[in-house]
N, CA and C of each residue as an Amber inpcrd file, in Angstrom:
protein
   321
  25.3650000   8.1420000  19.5010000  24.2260000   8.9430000  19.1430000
  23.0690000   8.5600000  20.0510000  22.0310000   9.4680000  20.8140000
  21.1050000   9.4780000  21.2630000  20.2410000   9.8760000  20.8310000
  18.7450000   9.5260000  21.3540000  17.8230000   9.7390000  21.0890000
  17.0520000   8.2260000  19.5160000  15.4830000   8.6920000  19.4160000
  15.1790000   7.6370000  18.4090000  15.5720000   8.1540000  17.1360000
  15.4300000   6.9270000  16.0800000  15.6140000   7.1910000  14.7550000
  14.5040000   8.4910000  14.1700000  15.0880000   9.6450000  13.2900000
  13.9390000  10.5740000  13.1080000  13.0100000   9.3750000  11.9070000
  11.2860000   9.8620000  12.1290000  10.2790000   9.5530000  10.8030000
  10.7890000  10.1010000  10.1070000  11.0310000   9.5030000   9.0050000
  10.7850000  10.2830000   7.2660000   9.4340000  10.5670000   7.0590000
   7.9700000   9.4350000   7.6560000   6.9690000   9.8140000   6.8500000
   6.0820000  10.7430000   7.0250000   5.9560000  11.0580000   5.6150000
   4.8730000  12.7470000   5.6100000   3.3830000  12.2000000   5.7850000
   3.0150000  11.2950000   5.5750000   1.6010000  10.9640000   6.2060000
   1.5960000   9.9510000   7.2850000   0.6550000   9.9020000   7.9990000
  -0.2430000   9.0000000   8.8430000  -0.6320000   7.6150000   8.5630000
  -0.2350000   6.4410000   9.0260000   0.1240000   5.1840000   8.6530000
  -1.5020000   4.4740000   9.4210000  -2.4200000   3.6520000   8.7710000
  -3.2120000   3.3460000   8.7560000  -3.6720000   1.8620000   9.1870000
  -3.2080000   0.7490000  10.2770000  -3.1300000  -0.8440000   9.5710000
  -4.6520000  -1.1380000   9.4250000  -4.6430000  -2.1020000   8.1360000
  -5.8320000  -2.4070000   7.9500000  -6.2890000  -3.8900000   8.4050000
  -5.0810000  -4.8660000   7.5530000  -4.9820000  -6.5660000   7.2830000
  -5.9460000  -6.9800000   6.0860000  -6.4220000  -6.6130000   5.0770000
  -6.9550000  -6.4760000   4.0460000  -5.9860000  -7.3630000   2.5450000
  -7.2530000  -8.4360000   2.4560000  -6.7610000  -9.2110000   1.4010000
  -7.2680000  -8.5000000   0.1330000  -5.9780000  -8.0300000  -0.6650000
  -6.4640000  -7.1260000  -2.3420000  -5.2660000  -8.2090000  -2.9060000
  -5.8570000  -7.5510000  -4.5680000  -5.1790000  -8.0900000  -5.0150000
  -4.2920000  -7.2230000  -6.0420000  -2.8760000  -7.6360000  -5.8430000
  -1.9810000  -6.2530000  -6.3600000  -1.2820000  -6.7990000  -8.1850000
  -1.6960000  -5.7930000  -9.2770000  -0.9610000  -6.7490000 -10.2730000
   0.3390000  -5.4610000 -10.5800000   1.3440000  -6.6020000 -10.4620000
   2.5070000  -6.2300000 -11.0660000   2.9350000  -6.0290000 -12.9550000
   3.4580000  -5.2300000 -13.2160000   3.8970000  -4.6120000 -14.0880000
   3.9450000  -5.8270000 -15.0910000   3.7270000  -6.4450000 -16.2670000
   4.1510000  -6.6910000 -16.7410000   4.6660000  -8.7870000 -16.5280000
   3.0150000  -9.1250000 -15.1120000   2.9250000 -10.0380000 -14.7870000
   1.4610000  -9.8680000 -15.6660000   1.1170000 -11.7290000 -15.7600000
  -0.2450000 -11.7090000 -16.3390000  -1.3620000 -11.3750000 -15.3680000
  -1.2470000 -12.7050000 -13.9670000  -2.0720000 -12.2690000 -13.2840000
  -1.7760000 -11.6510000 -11.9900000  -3.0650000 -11.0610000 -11.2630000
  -2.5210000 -10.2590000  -9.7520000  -2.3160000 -11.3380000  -8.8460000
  -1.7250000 -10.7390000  -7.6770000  -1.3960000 -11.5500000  -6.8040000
  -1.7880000 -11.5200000  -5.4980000  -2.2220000 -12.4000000  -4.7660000
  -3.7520000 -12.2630000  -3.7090000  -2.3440000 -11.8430000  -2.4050000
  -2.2460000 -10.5520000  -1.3130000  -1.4810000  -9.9560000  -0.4170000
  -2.6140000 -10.0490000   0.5110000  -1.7040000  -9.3950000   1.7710000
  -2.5770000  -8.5510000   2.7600000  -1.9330000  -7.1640000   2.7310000
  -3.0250000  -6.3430000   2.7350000  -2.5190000  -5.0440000   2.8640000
  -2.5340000  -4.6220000   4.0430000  -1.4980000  -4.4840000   4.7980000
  -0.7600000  -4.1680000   6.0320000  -1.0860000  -3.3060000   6.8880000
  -0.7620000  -1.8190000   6.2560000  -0.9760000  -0.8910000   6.2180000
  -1.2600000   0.1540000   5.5020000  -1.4490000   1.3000000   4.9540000
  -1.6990000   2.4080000   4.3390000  -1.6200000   3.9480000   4.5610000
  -1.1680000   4.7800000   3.9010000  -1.4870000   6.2480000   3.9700000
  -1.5870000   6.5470000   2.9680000  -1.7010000   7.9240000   2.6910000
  -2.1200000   9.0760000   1.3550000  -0.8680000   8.4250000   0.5240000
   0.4440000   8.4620000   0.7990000   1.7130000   8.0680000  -0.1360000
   2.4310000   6.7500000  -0.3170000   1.8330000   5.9300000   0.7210000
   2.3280000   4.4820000   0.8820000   1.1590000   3.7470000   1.1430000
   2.0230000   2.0460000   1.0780000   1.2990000   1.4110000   1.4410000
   1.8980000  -0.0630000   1.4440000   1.7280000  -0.6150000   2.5520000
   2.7430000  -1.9660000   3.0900000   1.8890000  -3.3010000   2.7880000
   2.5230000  -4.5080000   2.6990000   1.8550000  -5.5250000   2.0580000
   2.9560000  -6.6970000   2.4650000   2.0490000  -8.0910000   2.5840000
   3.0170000  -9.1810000   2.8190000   2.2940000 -10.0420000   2.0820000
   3.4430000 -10.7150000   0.5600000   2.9250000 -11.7810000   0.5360000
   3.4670000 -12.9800000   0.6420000   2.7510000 -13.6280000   1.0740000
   3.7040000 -15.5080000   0.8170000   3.5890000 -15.8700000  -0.5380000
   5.2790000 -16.3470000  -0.5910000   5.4030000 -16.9930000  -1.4930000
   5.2700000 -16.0690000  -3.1730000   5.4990000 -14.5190000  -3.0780000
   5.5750000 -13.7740000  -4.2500000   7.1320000 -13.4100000  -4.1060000
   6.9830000 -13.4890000  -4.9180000   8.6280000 -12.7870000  -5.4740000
   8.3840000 -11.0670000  -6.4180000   8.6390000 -10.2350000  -5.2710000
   8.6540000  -8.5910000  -5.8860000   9.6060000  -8.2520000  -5.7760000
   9.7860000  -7.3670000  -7.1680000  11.4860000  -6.3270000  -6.4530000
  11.1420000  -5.2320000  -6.6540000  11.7550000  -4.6520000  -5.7860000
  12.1490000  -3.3130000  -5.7170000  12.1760000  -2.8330000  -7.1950000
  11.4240000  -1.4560000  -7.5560000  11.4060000  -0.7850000  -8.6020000
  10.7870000  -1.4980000  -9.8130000   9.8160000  -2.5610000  -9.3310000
   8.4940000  -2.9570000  -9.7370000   7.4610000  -1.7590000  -9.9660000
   6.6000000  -1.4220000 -11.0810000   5.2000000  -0.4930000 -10.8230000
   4.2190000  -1.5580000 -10.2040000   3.3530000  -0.8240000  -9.8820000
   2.4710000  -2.0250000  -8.9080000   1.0200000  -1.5050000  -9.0720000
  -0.1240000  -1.5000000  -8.7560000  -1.6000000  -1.0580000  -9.0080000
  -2.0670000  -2.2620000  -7.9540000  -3.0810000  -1.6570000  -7.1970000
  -4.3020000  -2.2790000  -6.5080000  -5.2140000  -1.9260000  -6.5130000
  -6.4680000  -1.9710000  -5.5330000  -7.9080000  -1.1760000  -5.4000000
  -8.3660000  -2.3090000  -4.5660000  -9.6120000  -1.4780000  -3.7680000
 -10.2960000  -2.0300000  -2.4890000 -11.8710000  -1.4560000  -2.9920000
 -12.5140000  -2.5280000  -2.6840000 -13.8340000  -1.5090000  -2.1170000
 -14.0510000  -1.4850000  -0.8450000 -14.7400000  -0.1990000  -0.1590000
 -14.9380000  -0.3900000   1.5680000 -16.5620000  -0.1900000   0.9300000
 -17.6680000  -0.0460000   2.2150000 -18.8520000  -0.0020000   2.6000000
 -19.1940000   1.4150000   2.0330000 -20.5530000   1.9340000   0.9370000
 -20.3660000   3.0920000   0.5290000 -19.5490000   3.8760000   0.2220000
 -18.6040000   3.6360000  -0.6660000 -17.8260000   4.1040000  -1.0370000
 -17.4290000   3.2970000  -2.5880000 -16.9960000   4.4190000  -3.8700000
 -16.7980000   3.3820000  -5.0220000 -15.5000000   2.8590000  -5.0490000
 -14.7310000   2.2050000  -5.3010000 -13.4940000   1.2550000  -5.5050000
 -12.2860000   2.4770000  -5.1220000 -11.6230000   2.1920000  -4.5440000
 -10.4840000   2.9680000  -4.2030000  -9.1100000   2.7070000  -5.1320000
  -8.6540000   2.9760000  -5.2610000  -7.3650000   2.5180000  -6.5140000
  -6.0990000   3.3630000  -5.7130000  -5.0410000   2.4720000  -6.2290000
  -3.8380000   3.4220000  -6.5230000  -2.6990000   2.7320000  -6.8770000
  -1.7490000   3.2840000  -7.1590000  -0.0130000   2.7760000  -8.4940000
   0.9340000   3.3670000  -7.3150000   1.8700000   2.3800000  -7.9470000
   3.0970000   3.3980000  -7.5350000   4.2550000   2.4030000  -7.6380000
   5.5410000   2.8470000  -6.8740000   6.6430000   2.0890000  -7.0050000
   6.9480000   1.2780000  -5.8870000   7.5200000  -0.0570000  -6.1850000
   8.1250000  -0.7860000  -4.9230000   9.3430000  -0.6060000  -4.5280000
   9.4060000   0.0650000  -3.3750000  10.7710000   1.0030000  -2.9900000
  11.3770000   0.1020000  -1.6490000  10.9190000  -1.2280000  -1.5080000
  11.1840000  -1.8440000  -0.3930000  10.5470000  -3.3880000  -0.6510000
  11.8450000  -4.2700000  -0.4600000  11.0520000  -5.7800000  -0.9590000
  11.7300000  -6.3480000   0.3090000  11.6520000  -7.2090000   1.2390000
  12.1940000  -8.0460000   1.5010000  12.0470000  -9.6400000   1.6630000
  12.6090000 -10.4810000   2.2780000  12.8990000 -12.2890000   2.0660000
  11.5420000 -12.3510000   2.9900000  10.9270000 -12.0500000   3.9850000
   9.8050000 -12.2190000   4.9360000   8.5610000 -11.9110000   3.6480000
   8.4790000 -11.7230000   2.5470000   7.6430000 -11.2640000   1.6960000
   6.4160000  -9.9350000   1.9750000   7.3060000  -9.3400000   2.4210000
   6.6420000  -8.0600000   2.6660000   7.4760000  -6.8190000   1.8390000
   6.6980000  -6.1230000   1.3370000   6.8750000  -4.7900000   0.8360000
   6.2620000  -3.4340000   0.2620000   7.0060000  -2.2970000   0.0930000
   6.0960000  -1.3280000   0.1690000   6.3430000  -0.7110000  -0.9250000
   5.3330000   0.2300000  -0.9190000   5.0940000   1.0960000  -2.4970000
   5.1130000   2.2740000  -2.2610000   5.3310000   2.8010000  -2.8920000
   5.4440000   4.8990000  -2.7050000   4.2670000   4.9930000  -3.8250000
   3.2120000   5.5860000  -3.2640000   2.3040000   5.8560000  -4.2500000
   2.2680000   7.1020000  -5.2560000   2.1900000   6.8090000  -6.1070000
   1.9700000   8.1960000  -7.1500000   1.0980000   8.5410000  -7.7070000
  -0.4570000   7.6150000  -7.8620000  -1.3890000   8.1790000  -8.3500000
  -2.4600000   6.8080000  -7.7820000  -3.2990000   8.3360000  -7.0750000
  -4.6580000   7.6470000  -6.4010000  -5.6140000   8.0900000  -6.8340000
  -6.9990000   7.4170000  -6.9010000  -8.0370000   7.9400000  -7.1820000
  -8.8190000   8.2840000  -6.0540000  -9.8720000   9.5150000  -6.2770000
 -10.3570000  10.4730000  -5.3350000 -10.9040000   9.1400000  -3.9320000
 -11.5740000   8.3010000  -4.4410000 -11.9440000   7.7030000  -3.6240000
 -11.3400000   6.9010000  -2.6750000  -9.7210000   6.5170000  -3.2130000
  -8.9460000   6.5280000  -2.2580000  -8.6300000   7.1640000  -1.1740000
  -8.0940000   8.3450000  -1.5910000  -7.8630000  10.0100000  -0.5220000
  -8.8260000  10.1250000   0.4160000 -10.3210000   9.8650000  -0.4290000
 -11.3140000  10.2720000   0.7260000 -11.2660000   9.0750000   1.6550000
 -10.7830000   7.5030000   1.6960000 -11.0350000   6.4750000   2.9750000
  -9.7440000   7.3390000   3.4570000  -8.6280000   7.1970000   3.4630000
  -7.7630000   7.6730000   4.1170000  -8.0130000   8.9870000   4.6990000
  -8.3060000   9.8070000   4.4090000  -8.6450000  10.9860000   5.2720000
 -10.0610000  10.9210000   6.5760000 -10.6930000   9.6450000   5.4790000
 -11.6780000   9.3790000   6.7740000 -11.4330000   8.5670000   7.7230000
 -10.6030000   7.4900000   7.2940000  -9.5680000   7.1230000   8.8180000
  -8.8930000   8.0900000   9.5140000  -8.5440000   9.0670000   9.0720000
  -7.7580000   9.9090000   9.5730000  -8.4910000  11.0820000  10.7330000
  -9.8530000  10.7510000   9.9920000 -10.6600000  11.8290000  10.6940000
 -11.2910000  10.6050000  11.9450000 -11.3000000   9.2960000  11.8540000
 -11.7020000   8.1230000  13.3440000 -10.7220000   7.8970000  13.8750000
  -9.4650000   8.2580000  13.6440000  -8.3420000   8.3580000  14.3100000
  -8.3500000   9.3180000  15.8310000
């Protein structure tokens, strides 16, 4: 077979390196990551020394500069041993959408 692997992804991938803190489902407390990267439906993360699995729910939020707290959930659809993994997002708040589209628009 030739040629590259096709993208699956439907949005625009963002890196930030952003320390949030992500709480897992059904853990007491969150757990301090870097957030990797980002788009409208995902969003990549490495942490040391956490243990996530796959098909975890997950929740974070950021604040940037003028702007109110950004949020968003979703599922962990990707864990691996390097402690990095990603989430398929399913529900963001407006103020999320709007940093991402405004990276999208300094892009």
């Amino acid at each position: 077979m030739t040629g590259s692997p096709t993208d699956r992804r439907r949005h625009a991938r963002f890196q930030l390196g952003l320390p949030v803190g992500v709480r897992l489902a059904g853990r007491l407390t969150p757990i301090m990551v870097e957030l990797l990267d980002v788009s409208e439906s995902g969003a990549r993360f490495r942490a040391a020394g956490a243990d996530v699995q796959v098909a975890e729910r997950a929740a974070f939020g950021f604040v940037v500069p003028e702007r109110p707290s950004c949020q968003a959930q979703g599922l962990v659809v990707r864990a691996d041993r390097s402690g990095q993994f990603v989430l398929a997002l399913d529900n963001t708040n407006d103020e999320f959408v709007g940093f991402i589209r405004h990276l999208a628009a300094e892009a």
